[in-house]
N, C-alpha and C positions, 0 to 999 in steps of 0.2 A: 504494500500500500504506500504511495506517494500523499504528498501534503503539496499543495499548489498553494504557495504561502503570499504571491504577490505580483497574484492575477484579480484586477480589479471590475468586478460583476457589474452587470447593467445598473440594477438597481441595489439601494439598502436591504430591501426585503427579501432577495434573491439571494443576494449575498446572507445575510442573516440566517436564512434555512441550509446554506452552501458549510457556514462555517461550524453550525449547529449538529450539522453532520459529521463533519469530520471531525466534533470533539466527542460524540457517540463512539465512532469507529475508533477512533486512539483508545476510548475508555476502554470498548469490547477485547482492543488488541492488547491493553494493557501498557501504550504508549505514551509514559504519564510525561516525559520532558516537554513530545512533540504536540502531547495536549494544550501542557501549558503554556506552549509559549502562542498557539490559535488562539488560546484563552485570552491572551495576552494582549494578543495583537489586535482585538475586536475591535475594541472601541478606539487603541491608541492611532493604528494605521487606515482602517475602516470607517472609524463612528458609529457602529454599531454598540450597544448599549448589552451587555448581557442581562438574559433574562432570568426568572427561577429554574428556566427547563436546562439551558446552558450551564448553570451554577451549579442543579442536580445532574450530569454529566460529569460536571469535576468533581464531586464528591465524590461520586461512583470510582471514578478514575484513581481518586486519591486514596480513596479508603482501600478498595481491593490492593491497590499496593501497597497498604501497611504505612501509608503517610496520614495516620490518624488528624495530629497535629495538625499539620496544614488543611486537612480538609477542614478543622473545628476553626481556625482561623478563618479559613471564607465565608463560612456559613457567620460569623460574626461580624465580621466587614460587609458584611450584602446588604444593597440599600435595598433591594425590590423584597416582596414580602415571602414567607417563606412556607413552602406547600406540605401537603404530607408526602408526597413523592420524593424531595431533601431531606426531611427526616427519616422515610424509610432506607434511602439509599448510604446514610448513615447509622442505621442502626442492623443491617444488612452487615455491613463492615468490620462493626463491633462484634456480631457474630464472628467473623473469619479469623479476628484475630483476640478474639478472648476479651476485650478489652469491657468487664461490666461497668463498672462506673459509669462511662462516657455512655454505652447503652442503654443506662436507666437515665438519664438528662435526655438523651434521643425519644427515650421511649415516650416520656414525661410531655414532652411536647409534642409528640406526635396524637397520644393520645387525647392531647385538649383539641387537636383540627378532626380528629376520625375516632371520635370513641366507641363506636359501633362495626367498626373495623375487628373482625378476628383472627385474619392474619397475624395485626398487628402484635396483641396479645400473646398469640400461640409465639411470634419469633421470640419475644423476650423470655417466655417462658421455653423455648429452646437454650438459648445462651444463660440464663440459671442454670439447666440442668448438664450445660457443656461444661459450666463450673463447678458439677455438683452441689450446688446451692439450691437442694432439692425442698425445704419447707419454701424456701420463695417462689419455685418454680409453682409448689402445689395452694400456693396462695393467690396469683394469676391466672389458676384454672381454677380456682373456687370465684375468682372475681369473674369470668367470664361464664360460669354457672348462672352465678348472680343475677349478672347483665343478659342472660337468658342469648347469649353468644356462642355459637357452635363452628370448632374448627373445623374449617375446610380440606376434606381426604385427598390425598396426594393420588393423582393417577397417571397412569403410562399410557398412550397409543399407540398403535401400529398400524397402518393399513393394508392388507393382504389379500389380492383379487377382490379389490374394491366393496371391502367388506373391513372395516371398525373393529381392532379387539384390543379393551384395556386391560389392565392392574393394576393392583395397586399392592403394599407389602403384605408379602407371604400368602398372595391369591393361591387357592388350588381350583378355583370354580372354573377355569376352563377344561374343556373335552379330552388338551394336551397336556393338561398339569403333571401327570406323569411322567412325559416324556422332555418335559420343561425344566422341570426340576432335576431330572435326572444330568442331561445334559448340564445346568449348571453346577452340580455337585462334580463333574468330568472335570468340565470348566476350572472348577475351583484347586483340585485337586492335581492337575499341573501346574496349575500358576505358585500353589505349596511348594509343589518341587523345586522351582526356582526361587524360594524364599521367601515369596510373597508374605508378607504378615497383616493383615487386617484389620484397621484403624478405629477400638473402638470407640475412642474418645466422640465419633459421630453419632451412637444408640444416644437418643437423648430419656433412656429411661431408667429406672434404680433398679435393673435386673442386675442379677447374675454375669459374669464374663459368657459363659458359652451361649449364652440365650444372647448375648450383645452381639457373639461372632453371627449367629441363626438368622439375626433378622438383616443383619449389614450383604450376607447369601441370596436375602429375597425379595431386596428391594425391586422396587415396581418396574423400575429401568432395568434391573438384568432380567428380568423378568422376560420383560418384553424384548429386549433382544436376542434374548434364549429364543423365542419362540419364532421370532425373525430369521433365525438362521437354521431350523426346522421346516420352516413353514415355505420356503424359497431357494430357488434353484443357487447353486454356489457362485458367488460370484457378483448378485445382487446388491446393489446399495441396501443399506439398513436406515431408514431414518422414524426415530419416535418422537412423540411429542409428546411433554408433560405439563402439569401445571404447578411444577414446583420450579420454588429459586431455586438455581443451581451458584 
């Protein structure tokens, strides 16, 4: 991917969407210099004014690369108002890299723009239990009890002969679960060979270790690409679609 740093567009607005993009793509690719320096150059070379969608890009940008700091610096420096899509893309972050404190100040103000939101809830009450700060985690799911809020299930797609087949963790209800499961436990069991060890610091539950390795096995995406590679001749692209952050 190229950066056309100054090439100057018909219009403001043209431009504006032009540069909006390309701080998108750097965040996706994880481009945080060449982010910031488009960032940069908005308003100085352009005049273009950043907005909260461009602001929530650098966050995104900054936070997945572990630039906490700086992202809590912009989001303080920003004169235009601030969305729950900046908080989320901030408190997203705070997931990846542990960081509670700064997660619960994210949270805190996310939740006064979207209190009905249960995503939002369910993340923090992920990152408690990434910390094991497991009475907090189950104090956030008594609040969204409370608030009569229900997490939203994580699901996998496929489409195979133009026919729809989801999952979601440790499905067996399809026809092939048998042969789904089995395949992944093959699956798994050369990737062992080669050392593979299996991260459970991701089970966000107070189980057991072996029951943390079981479900890290069945998640919805191997799932479904288990069945992807059953279901379709060798050779085949595989693409799912979920509705979870990745």
């Amino acid at each position: 991917m190229k950066f056309s740093l100054d090439v100057i567009l018909g219009t403001a607005m043209v431009d504006m969407y032009a540069k909006c993009g390309s701080v998108d793509l750097a965040s996706q690719a994880g481009l945080v210099d060449k982010g910031l320096k488009i960032f940069d150059i908005m308003w100085d070379e352009y005049g273009v004014r950043p907005d909260v969608k461009h602001c929530t890009c650098m966050v995104d940008l900054l936070g997945r690369a572990g630039r906490l700091n700086e992202a809590l610096k912009l989001i303080e420096n920003m004169t235009v108002e601030k969305d729950g899509g900046l908080w989320s893309a901030l408190l997203a972050a705070c997931r990846i890299h542990k960081h509670v404190e700064l997660a619960e100040w994210a949270a805190k103000s996310l939740l006064e723009i979207q209190p009905q939101n249960p995503g939002h809830y369910a993340l923090l009450s992920n990152i408690y239990a990434n910390a094991g700060r497991w009475e907090d985690m189950a104090k956030i799911r008594n609040l969204m009890t409370k608030r009569n809020l229900k997490k939203i299930p994580g699901w996998t797609w496929i489409e195979v002969d133009n026919k729809i087949h989801q999952f979601n963790v440790g499905d067996k209800s399809h026809p092939l679960s048998k042969e789904i499961h089995g395949l992944l436990k093959s699956l798994i069991e050369k990737l062992e060979l080669t050392g593979y060890v299996p991260d459970t610091n991701f089970v966000l539950h107070d189980v057991n270790e072996e029951v943390k390795v079981g479900m890290l096995y069945t998640h919805s995406e191997k799932l479904t690409t288990a069945f992807g590679l059953i279901a379709t001749p060798e050779g085949t692209p595989i693409r799912i679609t979920t509705n979870l952050r990745v």
